[in-house]
N, C-alpha and C positions, 0 to 999 in steps of 0.2 A: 620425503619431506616436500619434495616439490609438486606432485600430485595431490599434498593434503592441503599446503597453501591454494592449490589451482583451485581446489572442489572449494574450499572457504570462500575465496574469491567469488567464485561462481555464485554462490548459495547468495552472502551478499549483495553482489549486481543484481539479482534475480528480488531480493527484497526492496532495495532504492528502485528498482524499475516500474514495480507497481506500483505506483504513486497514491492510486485509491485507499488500497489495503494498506498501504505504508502510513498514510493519514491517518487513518482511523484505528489506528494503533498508539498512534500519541492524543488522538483526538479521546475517544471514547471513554477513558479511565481519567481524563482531566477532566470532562463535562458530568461525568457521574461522581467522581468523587467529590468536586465541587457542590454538588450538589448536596452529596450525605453530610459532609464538612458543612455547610451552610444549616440545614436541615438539624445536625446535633449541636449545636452552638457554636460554630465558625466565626462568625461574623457579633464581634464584642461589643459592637455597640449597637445591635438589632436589641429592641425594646423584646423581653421574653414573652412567651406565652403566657394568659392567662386562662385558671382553671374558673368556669363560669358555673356559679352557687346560687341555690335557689334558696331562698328563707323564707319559711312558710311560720308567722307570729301571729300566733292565737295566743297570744299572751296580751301583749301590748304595753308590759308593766316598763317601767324606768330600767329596769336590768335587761330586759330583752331587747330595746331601743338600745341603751351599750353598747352593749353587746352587736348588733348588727353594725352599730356605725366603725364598731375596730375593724370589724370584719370588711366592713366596706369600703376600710385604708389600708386593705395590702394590699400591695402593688399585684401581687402573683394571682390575686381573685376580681370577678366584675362578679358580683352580688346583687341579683335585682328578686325583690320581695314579691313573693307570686302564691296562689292560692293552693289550697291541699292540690286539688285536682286538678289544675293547670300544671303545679310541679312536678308531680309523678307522670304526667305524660310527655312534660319535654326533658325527663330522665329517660322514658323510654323511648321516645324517639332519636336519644341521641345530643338535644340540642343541648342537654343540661349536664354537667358531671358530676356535680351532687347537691341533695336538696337535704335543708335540713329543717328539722321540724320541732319550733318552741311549742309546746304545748299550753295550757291557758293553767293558771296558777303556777308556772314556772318558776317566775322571779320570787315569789314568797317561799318555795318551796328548795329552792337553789342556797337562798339567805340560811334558810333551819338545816336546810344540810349542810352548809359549810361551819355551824356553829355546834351541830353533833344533836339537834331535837329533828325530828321529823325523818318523813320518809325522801330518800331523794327522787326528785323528778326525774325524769328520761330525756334528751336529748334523740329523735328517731332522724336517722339518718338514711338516704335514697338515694342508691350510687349507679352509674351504670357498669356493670362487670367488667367490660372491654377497658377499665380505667382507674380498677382499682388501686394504682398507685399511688395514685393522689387523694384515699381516703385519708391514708393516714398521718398525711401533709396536714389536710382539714379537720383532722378531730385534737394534734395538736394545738392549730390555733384557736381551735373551739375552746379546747380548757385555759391557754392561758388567757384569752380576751375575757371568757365567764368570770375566770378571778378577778380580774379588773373592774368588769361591769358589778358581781355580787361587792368588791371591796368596796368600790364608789358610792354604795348602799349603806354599809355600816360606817363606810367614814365620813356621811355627809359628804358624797359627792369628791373625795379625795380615793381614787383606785388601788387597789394592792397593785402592788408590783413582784416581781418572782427575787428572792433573796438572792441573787447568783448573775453573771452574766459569762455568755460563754466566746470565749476567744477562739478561732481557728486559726492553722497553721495550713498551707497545703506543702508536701513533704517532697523534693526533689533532689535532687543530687544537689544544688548550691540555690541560694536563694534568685528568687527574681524568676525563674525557670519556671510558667505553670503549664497545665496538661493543655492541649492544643489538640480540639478537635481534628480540624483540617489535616494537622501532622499525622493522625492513626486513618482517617478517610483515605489520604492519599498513600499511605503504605497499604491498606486493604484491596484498595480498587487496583493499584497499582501488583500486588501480587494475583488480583485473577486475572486483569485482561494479560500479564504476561505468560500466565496456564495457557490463557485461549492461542495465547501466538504458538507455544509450544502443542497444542493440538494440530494447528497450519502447518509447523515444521513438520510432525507426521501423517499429515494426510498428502503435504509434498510426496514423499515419499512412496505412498500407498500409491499413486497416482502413478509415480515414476517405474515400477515393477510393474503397473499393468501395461503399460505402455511400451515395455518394452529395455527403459532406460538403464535397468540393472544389469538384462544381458548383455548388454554393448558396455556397461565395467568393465561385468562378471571377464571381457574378452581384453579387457584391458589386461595392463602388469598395474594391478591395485586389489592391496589385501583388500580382507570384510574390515579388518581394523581401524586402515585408514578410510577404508566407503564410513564408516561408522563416529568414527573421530572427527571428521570431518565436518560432518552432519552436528554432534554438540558441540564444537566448538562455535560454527557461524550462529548457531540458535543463543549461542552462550552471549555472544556479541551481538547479537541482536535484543536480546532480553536488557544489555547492559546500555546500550542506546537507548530504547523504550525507558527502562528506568531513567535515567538521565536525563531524558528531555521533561519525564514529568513532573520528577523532583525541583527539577529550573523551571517551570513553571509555576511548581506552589510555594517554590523563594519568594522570586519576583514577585509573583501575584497578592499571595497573603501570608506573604511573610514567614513561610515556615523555615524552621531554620535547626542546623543539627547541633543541636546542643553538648550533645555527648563527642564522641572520638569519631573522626570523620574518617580513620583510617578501616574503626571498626563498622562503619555503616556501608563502607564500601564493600570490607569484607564480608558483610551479613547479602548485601543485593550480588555480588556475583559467586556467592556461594547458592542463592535462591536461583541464580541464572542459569547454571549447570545443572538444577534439580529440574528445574523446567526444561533445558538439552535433553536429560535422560529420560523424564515424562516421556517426549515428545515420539523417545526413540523406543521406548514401551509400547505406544502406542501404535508405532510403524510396525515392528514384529513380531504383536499379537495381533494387529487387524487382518480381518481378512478383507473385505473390500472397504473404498473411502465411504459409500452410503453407510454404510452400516456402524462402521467404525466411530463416524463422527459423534452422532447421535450417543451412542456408548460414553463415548470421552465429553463429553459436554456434561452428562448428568453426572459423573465420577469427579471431574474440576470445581462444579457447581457445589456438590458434599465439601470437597479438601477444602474448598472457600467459607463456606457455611460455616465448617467446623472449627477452620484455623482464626477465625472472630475479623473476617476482614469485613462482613458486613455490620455486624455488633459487634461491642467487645465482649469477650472470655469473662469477663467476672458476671457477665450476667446470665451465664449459662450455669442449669444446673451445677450444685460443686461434684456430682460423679460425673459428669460430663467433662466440664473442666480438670477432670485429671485424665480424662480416657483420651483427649485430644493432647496429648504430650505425646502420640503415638503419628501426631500428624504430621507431615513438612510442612504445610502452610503456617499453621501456629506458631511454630520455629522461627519462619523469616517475617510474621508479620509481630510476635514481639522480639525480634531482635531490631529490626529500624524502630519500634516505638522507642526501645530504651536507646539507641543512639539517635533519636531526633529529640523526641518532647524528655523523654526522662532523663536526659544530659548523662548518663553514665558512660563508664570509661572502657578502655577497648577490654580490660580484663574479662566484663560483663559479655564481648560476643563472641567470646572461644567459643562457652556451651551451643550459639544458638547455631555460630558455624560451624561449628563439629557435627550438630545434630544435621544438618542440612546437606555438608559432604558425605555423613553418612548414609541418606536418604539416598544421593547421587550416586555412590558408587554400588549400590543393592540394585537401583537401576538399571545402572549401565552393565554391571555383572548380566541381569537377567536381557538384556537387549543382547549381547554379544553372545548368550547360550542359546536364544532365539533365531538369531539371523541365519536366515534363507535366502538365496539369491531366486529362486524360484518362486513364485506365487502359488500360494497352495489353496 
């Protein structure tokens, strides 16, 4: 025991001593996730994005003029009236995300199809592909502002209105509690740069068998086990500092706050601590030198990150995708801090992700300790 605390000890001074690397370990995953946090709607009272609409009215009639002025009062759209061939080019360059196109008899023709005589008009819409999301934002305000503008028609200038309005609830563990960008950016960002610190603990490592540092152990009285133990624990504790500071900085800063069981978020980040320990130590085991090795483990972290939705969230990923990633560990720990910060649930809710995570750890650390070689091969 006193040899495993010494090598802990060790590992530790050796991380507070680099002060550069030690920075930019609490640095980099605050400045990025901040950023994503910002970037996805962080920041509550940044005026949203607007989607820019082109209207091209060869019509001109009293329902088509309506018609554009509703459109020209949602907040979410800047609507400026541009010609056939002026809109189709700055749809295709980009400037424009979709152009829509009244055609000339529109409004007489919009009035006999709402009334069951006639042929209905077309409505031609011109989207850029890279943004087809927000077609279909725009083709529902298209229909219900046309109601309004054809109703203001038949009713002498008085609009239909749609029979119905609709109420939303957003659904949390207790009221008052809503989804919080910032809260899933900084558990994202926050489980890869602590991968990357877990690739550093094994390229330590790598570095130290070439150099020599294993056979002056190896001549020690120190099993592999405690060489080995040693090693996840300080990475384990290091991982749990890293967390910690970035967490008390996205309190402090914008307010994110754990809503759920704080016993259980605890448990979810130093169950993820120990999986990135044993990464780390996977990594030592099967490298064979640090050049080679790294590069490896950067593109394999960069996947487990990708996959686990620390850069997007999971529900936007294909749904076969979204179930093939329950096979991840990052997915694991970046929805178990979602549900104990934004989603206020209770520690019941982070057995599964902790269990999934220790189990990730000890498959691990099993295959690390069938691995080790005091030898460089």
């Amino acid at each position: 025991m006193t040899a495993f605390i010494a090598l802990v000890r060790r590992d530790l001074r050796l991380f507070f001593l680099d002060k550069r690397a030690m920075t930019m370990s609490f640095v980099a995953p605050i400045v990025i996730a901040s950023f994503f946090g910002y970037l996805f709607g962080g920041a509550s009272d940044r005026e949203p994005s607007k989607v820019a609409v082109a209207i091209v009215d060869q019509d001109g009639s009293s329902v088509s003029r309506r018609l554009i002025a509703a459109l020209s009062a949602e907040k979410l759209l800047e609507v400026t009236p541009r010609t056939l061939e002026n809109a189709r080019e700055s749809v295709r360059t980009g400037k424009t995300t979709v152009a829509a196109i009244i055609p000339a008899g529109f409004g007489a023709g919009a009035v006999g199809g709402l009334l069951g005589g006639g042929r209905k008009p077309n409505v031609d819409i011109l989207y850029d592909p890279s943004r087809a999301t927000e077609v279909a934002m725009i083709r529902g305000m298209l229909a219900q502002h046309l109601m309004g503008a054809v109703g203001a028609e038949l009713g002498g200038g008085r609009p239909l209105s749609l029979p119905f309005e609709v109420r939303d609830e957003a659904v949390t563990s207790r009221k008052g509690v809503t989804y919080n960008s910032m809260a899933h950016s900084f558990a994202g960002m926050s489980v890869q740069f602590v991968l990357f610190m877990g690739i550093d603990a094994g390229m330590i490592v790598l570095l130290q068998r070439r150099s020599g540092i294993w056979k002056r152990l190896q001549a020690a009285p120190i099993s592999r086990f405690t060489l080995i133990g040693s090693r996840a624990a300080s990475a384990t504790l290091i991982a749990m500092i890293i967390l910690t500071v970035v967490f008390a900085f996205a309190r402090v800063v914008f307010g994110v706050k754990i809503e759920g069981s704080f016993v259980g978020f605890v448990a979810v980040c130093a169950a993820f601590s120990l999986v990135t320990a044993t990464f780390g130590l996977l990594i030592a085991v099967f490298g064979k030198t640090p050049e080679g090795t790294r590069g490896i483990s950067i593109l394999v972290t960069l996947i487990l990150v990708m996959l686990g939705g620390s850069w997007v969230p999971t529900f936007l990923f294909p749904q076969w995708l979204q179930k093939a990633t329950v096979a991840i560990p990052t997915r694991w720990a970046v929805d178990g801090m979602d549900a104990m910060i934004w989603r206020g649930l209770g520690l019941s809710e982070a057995v599964g992700p902790v269990a999934a995570l220790l189990g990730f750890a000890l498959v691990f650390g099993a295959l690390a300790v069938w691995r080790f070689r005091w030898q460089e091969s």
